[in-house]
N, C-alpha and C positions, 0 to 999 in steps of 0.2 A: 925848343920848347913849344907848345900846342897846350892854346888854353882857349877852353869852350865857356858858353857861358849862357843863363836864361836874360832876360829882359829885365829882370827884380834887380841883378847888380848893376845894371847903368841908367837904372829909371831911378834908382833909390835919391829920396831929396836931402838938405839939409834943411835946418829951421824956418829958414829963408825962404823953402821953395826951389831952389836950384838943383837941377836935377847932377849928380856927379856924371854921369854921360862918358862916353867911350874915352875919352880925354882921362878921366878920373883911375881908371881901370889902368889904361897904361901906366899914368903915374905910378898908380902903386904895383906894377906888374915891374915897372923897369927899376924900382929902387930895390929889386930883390938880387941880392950877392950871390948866384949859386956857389960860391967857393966858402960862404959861412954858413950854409943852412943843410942841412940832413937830404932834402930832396924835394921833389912836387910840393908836398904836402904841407912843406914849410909856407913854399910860395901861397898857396892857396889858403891858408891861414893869414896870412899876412895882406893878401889881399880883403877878407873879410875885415877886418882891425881895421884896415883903411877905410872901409866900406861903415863901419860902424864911427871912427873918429868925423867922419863926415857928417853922419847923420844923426849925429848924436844918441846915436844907439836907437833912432826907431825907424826901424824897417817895417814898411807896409806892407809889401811883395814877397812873394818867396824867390829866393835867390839860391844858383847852383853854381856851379865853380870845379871845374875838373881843369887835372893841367896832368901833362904827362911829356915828361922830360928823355930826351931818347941823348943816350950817352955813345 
């Protein structure tokens, strides 16, 4: 798996201030099951949800997200 990524998804803060940071990305990269999800696109979905339960749904940044799963 190969996942690229802009700066908007590990600057994104929570209420708090805290930035979720490459820490945050992994977490939610590595709780993805590829044996339950359809494909990339699941992962990459699921990483935004993360992105967004963090921050309470407000993103200041533009944030990009590609993943590409080579079987």
């Amino acid at each position: 798996m190969v996942i690229t990524y802009t700066d908007g998804v590990v600057e994104v803060t929570n209420p708090g201030g805290e930035e979720w940071g490459v820490e945050g990305l992994l977490k939610a990269a590595t709780a993805w099951d590829p044996q339950c999800v359809q494909g990339a696109e699941d992962l990459v979905r699921q990483i935004f949800h993360a992105m967004d339960d963090f921050s309470g749904g407000c993103q200041t940044d533009d944030a990009t997200v590609a993943a590409l799963r080579v079987v």
